[in-house]
VEXDREN-2710 file (C-alpha; in Angstrom, 1 decimal):
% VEXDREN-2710
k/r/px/py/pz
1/UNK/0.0/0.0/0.0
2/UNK/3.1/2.2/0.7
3/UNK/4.6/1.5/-2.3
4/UNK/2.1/2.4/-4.4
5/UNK/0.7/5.7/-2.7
6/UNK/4.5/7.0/-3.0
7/UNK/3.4/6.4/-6.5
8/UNK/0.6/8.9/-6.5
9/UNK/2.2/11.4/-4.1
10/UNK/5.0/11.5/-7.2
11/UNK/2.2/12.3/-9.5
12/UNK/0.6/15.2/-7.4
13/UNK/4.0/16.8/-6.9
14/UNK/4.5/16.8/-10.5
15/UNK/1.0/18.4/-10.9
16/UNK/1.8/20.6/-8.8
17/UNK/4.8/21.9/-9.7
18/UNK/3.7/22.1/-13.6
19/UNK/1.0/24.3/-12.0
20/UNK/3.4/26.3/-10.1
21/UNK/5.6/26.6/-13.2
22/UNK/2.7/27.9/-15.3
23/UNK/2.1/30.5/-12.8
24/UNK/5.6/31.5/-13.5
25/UNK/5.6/31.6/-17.0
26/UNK/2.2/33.6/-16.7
27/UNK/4.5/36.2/-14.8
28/UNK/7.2/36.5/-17.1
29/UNK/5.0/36.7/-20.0
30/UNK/3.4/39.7/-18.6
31/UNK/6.4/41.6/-16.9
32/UNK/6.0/44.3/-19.2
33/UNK/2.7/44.7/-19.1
34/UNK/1.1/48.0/-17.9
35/UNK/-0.4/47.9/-14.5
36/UNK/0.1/43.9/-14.6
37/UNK/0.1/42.5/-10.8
38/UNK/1.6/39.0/-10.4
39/UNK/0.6/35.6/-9.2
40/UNK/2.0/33.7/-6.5
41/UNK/0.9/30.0/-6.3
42/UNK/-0.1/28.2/-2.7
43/UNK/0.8/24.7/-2.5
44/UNK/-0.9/22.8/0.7
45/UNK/-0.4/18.7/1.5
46/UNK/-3.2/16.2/1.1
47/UNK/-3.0/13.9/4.2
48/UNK/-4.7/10.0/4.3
49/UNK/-5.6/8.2/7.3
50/UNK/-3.4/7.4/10.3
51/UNK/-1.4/4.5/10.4
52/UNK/-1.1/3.5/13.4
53/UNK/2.6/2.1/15.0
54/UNK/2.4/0.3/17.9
55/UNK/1.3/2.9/20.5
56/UNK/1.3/5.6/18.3
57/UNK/-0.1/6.9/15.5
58/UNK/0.6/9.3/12.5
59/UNK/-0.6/10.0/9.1
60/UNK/0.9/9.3/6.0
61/UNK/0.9/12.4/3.6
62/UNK/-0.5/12.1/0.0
63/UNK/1.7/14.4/-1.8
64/UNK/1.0/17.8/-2.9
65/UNK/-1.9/20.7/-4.5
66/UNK/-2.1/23.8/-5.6
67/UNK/-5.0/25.6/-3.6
68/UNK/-4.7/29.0/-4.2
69/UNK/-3.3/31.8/-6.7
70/UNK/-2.8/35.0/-5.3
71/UNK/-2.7/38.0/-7.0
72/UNK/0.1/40.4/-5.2
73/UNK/-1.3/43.9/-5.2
74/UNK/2.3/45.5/-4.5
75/UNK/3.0/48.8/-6.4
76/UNK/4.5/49.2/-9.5
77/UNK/6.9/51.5/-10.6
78/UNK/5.3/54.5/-12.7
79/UNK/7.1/55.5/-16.3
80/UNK/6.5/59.0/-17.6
81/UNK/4.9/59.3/-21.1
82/UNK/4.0/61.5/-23.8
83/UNK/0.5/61.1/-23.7
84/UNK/-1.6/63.4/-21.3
85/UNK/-4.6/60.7/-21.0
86/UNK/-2.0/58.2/-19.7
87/UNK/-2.8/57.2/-15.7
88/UNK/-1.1/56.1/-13.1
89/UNK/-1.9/55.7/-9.8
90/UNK/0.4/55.7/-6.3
91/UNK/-1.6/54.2/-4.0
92/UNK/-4.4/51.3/-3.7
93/UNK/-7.2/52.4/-5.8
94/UNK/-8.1/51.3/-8.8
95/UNK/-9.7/52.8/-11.9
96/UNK/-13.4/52.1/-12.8
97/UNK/-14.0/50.8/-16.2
98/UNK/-17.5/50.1/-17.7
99/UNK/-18.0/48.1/-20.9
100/UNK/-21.2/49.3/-22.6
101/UNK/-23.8/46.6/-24.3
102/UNK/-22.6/46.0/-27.8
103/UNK/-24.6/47.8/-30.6
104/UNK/-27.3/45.5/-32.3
105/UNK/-29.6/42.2/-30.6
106/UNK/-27.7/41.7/-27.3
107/UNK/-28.7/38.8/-25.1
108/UNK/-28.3/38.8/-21.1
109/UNK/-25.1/39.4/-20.0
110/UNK/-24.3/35.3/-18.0
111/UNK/-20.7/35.2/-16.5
112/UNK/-19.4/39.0/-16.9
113/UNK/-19.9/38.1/-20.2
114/UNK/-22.2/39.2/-23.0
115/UNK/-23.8/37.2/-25.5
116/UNK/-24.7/38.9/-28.7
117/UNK/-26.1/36.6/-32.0
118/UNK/-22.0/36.7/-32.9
119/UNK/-21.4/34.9/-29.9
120/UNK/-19.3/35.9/-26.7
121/UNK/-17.9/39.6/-27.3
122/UNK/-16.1/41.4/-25.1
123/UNK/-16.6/41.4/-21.8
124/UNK/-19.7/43.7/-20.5
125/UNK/-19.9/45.4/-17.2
126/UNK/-18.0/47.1/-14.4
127/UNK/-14.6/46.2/-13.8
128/UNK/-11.6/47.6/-12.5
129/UNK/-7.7/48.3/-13.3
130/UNK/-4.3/49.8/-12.5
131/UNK/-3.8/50.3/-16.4
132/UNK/-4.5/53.5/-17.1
133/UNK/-3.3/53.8/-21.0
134/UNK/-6.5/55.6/-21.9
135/UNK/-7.4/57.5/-24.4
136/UNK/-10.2/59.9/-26.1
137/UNK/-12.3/58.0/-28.3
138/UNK/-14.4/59.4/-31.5
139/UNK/-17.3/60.2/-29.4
140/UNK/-15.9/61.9/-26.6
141/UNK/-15.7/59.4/-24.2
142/UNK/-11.8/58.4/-22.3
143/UNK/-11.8/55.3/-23.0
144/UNK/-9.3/52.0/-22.5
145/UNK/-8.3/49.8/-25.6
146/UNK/-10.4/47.8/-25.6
147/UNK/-13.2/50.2/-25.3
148/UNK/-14.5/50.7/-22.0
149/UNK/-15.3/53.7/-20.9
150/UNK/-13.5/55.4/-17.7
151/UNK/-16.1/56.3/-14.8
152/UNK/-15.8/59.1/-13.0
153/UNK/-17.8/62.5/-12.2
154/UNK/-18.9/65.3/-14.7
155/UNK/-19.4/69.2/-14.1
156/UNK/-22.4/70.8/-15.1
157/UNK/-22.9/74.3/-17.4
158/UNK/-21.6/76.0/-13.9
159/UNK/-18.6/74.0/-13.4
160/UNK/-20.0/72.5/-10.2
161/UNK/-19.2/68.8/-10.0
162/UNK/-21.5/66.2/-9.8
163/UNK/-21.4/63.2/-7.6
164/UNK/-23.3/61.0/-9.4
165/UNK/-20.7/58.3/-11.4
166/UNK/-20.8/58.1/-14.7
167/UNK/-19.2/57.5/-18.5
168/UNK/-16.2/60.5/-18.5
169/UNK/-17.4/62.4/-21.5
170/UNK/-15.2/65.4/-22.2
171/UNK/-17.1/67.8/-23.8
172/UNK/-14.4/69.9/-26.1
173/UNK/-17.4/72.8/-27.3
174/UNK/-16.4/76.4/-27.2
175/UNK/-17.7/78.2/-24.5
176/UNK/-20.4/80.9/-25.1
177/UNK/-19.8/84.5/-24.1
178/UNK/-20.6/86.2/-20.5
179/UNK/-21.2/89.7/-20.1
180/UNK/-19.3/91.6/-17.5
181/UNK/-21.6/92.0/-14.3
182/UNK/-19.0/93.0/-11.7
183/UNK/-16.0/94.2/-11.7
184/UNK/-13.1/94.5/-8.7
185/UNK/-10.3/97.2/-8.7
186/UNK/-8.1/97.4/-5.8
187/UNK/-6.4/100.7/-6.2
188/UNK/-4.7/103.9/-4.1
189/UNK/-5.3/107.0/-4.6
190/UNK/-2.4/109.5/-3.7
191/UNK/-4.3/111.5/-0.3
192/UNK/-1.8/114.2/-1.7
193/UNK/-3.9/115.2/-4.8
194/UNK/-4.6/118.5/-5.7
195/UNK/-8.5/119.2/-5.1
196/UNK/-10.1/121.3/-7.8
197/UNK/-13.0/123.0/-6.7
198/UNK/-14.6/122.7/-10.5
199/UNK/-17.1/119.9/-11.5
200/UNK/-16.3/117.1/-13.3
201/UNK/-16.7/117.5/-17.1
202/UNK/-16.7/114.5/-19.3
203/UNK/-16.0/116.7/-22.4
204/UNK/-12.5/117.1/-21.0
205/UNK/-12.0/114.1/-18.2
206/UNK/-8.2/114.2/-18.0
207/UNK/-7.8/117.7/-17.1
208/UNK/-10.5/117.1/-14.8
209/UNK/-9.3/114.1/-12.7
210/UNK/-6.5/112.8/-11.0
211/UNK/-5.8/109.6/-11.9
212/UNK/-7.5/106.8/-14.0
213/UNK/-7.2/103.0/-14.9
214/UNK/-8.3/100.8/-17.8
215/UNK/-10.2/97.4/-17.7
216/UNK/-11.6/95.4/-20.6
217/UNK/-15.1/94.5/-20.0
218/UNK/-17.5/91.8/-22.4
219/UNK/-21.2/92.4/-23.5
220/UNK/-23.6/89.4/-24.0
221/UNK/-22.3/88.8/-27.1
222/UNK/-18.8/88.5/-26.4
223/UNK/-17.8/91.7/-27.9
224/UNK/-14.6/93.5/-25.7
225/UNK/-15.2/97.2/-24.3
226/UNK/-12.8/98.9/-22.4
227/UNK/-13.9/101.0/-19.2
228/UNK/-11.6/103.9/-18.3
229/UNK/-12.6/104.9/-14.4
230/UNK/-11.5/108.6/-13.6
231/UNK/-10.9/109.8/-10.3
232/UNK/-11.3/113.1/-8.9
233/UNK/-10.7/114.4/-5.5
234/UNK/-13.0/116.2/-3.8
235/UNK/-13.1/118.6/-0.7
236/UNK/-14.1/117.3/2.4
237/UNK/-12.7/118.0/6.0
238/UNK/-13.5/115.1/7.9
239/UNK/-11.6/112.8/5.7
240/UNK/-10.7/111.9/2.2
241/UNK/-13.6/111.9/-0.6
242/UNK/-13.2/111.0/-4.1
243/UNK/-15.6/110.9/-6.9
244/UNK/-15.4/108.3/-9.7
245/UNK/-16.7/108.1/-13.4
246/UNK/-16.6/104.9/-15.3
247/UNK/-16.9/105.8/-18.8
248/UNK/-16.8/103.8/-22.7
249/UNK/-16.0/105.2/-26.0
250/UNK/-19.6/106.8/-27.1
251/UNK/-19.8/104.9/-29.9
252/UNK/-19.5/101.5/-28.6
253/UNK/-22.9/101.7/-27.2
254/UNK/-26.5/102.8/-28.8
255/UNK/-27.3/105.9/-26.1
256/UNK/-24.4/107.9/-26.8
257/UNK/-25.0/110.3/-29.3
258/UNK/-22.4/112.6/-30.4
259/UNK/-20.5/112.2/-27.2
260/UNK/-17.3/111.1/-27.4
261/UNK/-16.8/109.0/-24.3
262/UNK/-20.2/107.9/-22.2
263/UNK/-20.3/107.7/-18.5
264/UNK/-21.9/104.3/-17.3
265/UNK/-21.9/104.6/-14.0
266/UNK/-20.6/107.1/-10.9
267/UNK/-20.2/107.2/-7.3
268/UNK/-18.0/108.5/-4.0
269/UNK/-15.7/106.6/-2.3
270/UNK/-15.1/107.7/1.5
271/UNK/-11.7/107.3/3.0
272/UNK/-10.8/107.8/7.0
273/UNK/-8.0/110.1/8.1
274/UNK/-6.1/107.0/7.8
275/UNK/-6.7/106.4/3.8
276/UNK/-8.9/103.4/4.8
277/UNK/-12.3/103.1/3.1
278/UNK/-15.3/103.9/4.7
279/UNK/-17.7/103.6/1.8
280/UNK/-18.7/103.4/-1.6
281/UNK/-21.8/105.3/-2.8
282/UNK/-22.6/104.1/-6.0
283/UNK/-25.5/106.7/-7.8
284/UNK/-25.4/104.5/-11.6
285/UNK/-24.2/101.5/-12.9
286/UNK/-25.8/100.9/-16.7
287/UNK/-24.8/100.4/-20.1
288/UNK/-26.3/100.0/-23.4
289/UNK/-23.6/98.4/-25.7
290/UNK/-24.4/98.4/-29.1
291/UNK/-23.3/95.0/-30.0
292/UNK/-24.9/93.5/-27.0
293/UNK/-28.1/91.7/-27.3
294/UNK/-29.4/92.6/-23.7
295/UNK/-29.7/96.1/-23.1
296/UNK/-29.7/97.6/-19.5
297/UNK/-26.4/95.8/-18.7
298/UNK/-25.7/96.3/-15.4
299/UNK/-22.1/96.4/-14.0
300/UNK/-21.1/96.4/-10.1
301/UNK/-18.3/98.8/-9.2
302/UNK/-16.9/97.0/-6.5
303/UNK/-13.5/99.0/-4.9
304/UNK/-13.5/96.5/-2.1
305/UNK/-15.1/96.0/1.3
306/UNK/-15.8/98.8/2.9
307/UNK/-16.0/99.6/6.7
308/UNK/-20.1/100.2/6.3
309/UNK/-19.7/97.1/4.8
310/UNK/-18.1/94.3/7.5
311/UNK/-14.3/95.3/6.1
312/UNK/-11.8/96.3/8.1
313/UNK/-9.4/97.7/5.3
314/UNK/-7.4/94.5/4.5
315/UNK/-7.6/94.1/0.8
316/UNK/-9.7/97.0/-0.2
317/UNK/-8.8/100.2/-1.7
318/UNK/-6.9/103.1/-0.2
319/UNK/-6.4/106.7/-0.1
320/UNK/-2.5/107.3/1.4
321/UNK/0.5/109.2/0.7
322/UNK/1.9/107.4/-2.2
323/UNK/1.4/107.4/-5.9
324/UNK/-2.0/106.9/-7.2
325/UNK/-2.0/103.1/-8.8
326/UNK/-4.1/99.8/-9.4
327/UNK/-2.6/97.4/-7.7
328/UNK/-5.1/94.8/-9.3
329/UNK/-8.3/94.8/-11.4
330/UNK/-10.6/91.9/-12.3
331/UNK/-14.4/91.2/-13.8
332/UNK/-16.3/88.2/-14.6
333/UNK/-17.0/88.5/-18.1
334/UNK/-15.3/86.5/-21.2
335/UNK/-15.4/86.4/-24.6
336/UNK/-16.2/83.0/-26.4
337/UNK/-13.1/80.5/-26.5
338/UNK/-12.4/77.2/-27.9
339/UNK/-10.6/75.0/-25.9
340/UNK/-6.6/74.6/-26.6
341/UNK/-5.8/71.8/-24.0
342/UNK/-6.3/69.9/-20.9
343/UNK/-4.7/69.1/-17.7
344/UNK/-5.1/66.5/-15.3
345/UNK/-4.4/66.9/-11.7
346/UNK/-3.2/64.6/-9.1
347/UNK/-6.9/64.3/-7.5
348/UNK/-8.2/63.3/-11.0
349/UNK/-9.7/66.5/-11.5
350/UNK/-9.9/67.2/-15.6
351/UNK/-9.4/70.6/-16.6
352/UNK/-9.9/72.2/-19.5
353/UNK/-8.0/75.1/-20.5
354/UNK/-9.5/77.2/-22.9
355/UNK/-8.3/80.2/-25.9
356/UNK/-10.2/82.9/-24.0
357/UNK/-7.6/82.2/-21.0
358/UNK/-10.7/80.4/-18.8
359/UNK/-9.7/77.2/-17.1
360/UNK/-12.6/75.2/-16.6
361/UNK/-13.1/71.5/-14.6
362/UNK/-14.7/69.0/-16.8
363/UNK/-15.3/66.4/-14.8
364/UNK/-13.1/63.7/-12.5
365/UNK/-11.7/60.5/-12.7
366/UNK/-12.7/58.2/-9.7
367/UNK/-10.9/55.9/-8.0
368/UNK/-12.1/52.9/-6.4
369/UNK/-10.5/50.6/-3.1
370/UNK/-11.8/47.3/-1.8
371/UNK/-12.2/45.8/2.3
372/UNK/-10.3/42.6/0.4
373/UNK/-8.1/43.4/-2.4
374/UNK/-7.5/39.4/-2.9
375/UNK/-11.2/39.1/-3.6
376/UNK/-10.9/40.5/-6.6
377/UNK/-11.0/37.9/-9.6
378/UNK/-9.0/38.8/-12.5
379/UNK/-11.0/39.2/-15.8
380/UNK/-8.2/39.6/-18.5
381/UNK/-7.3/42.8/-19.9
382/UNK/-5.4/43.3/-16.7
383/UNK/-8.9/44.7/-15.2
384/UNK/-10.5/42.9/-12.0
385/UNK/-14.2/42.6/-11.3
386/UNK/-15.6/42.1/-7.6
387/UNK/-16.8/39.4/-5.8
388/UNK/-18.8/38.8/-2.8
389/UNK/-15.2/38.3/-0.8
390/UNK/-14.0/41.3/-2.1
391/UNK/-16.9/43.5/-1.1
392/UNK/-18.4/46.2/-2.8
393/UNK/-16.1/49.4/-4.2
394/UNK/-15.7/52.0/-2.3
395/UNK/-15.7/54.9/-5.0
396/UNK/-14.4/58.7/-4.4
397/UNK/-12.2/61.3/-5.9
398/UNK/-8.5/60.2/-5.8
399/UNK/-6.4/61.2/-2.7
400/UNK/-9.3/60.9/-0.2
401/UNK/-9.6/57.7/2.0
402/UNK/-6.2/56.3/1.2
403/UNK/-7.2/55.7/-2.4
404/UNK/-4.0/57.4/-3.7
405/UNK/-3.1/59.9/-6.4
406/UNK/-3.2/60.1/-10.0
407/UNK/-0.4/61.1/-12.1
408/UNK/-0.9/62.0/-15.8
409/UNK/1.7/61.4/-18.6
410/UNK/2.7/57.9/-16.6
411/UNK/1.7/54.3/-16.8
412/UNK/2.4/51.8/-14.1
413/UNK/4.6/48.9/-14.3
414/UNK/3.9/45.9/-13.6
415/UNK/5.3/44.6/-10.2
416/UNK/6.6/41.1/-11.8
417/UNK/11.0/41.0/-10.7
418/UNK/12.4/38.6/-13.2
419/UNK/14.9/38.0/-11.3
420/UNK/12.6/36.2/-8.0
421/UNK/10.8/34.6/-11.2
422/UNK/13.8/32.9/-12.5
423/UNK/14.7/32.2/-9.0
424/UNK/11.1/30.1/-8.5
425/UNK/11.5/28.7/-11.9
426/UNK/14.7/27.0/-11.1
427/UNK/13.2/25.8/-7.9
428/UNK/10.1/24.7/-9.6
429/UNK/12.1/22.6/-12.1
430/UNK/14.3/20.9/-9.6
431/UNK/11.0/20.1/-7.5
432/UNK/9.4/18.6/-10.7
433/UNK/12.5/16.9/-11.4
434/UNK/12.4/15.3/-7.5
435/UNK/9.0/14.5/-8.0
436/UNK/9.9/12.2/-11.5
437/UNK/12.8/10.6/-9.8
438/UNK/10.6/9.8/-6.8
439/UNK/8.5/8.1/-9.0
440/UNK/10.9/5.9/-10.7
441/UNK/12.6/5.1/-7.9
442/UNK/9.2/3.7/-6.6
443/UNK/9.2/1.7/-9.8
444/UNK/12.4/0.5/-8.9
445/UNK/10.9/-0.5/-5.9
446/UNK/8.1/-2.3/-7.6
447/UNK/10.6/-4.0/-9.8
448/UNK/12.3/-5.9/-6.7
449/UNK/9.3/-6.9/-5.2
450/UNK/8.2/-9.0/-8.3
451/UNK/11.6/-10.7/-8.4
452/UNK/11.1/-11.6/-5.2
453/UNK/9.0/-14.1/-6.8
454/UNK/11.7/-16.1/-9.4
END
């Protein structure tokens, strides 16, 4: 009985170790695949009943099996590319990939598989990877390779993102126009200024005014304007007054007349003894560009804020001994643009980066991490799809909850060292090689038994 079980122990070894050994060449085959994560095979013994041996007992092992292969989810070391839509990530999330139903008659979907009249296609469903090699496909969409589409969140017409996930769909339109509807300056005015007792005359503003600044500002058709603010200071001995008057070239807008420039809006900015501002009185703010489609357009003069208004000086304008100067302007409006690139940041945030100098988000890439990482089956491709041991994903924007970050231009390795592999596949050999000689040494064995009998 001995004899012959050494027999079959021989002949699970050897299955064993051509097991192990395709596990191996399964790893070398894909060491230079992106985002590939190696195997590592489990071998357990297989044990028969106890043979007993006078007052004791033990149990006679019945060779060798493979129970498990393990997927190591080590990281892999990240190469920089020249293609933008190229992902990597540091950390242990993983990319969400859906493969949409094929086009035509499609039949239930049995085994993460879809049946179509053609047969099995490609896989359909959710599944998950650390190959990023994506790219834009011809109907928007960042795709992988093989076609599935990248998941992730989208922005709406605002730029708010949603949190709903969803296909990434880069929409590449040109942006329409904005009209300007406030505008910022942060500017001093010199406290020494001369104070001329005249009123303002907008036939001659630059003999009548001590300073002025330029801004561009946009109608609702996109069309450019620029706004030329004069300041005048006025007399007033309990602090520092100045009047304001925004004006356009007259015949940039349809109320103008004969005018050369037209005034579009007016007010008084207050300063303490101190040159910090007290208050803005703002008497009219209105413009009717010709080119613009909605007449009325209102602009708010905003110098910052005020005392009356919560301030406490930090930021706003100011009225001090030094030369009068903006020290920054800015308004919300924009001219149409057409978008000249994009950039991906480290959280998976897409940005697009437009030819009217807006940068806009467009949506987000997800990431998504498991309670079991070795739950996850693998499903070719080098994607995964979950399992009941692996739990469900837990999905969010990348460098939250220890899901890692996301590096553009980069691919990641795969974590296969040829060097351990060659170091299990000699290993492997000599234990297959072990295993044939037990086996005809037990036939040697075999052989003297029968010649017992001549």
């Amino acid at each position: 009985m001995a004899i012959s079980q050494s027999l079959y122990s021989g002949i699970t070894g050897l299955s064993a170790n051509s097991d192990g050994m395709a596990v191996i060449a399964n790893n070398i085959a894909n060491a230079n695949g992106k985002g590939f994560k190696k195997d590592r095979a489990e071998f357990s013994d297989i044990l028969s009943g106890d043979m007993s041996t006078g007052t004791t007992s033990s149990a006679i092992g019945r060779g060798a099996r493979l129970t498990s292969v393990r997927t190591m989810h080590s990281q892999g070391g990240l190469a920089v590319t020249d293609n933008l839509t190229d992902l990597a990530i540091q950390g242990s999330g993983f990319f969400m990939v859906s493969h949409p139903r094929a086009n035509g008659d499609v039949g239930t979907i049995a085994n993460n598989r879809l049946e179509t009249k053609a047969g099995v296609q490609e896989s359909a469903g959710q599944f998950f990877t650390r190959s990023g090699a994506f790219l834009i496909d011809k109907d928007g969409y960042l795709a992988d390779t093989s076609g599935g589409r990248v998941q992730g969140y989208l922005t709406n017409e605002y730029g708010a993102m949603s949190t709903r996930v969803q296909d990434i769909h880069l929409d590449t339109n040109s942006i329409p126009p904005a009209p300007t509807s406030h505008l910022l300056m942060g500017i001093n005015l010199d406290s020494r200024s001369r104070i001329s007792p005249e009123a303002f005359d907008i036939s001659k503003p630059e003999l009548m005014s001590n300073y002025n600044s330029n801004i561009t500002v946009f109608d609702s058709q996109g069309g450019s304007h620029q706004v030329t603010t004069f300041f005048k200071r006025m007399d007033d001995a309990e602090g520092i007054t100045w009047e304001w008057h925004a004006t356009v070239d007259g015949s940039e807008v349809s109320d103008a007349g004969d005018a050369k420039l037209k005034e579009i809006g007016k007010g008084v900015l207050k300063f303490d003894p101190k040159g910090v501002l007290l208050e803005n009185k703002v008497e009219m703010t209105e413009v009717n560009f010709a080119g613009g489609v909605t007449q009325g357009q209102k602009i708010d003069f905003d110098f910052g804020k005020s005392i009356a208004e919560g301030g406490n000086g930090v930021g706003a304008s100011t009225s001090i001994a030094a030369k009068s100067n903006t020290n920054f302007h800015q308004q919300n409006g924009y001219e149409s643009g057409n978008i000249k690139s994009l950039r991906i940041e480290v959280d998976g945030t897409i940005r697009g980066i437009f030819t009217n100098g807006l940068t806009r988000p467009l949506g987000a890439v997800v990431l998504a991490t498991f309670e079991n990482q070795d739950g996850l089956l693998k499903a070719g491709h080098n994607q995964f799809y979950s399992t009941i041991e692996s739990g469900p994903p837990k999905v969010g924007m990348a460098q939250t909850a220890a899901r890692g970050s996301i590096y553009a231009s980069s691919l990641e390795e795969s974590n296969v060292d040829l060097a351990a592999e060659f170091v299990n596949m000699i290993m492997t050999q000599r234990g297959f090689q072990a295993n044939s000689r037990s086996i005809t040494t037990t036939d040697t064995m075999y052989e003297e038994v029968i010649n017992l009998k001549r």
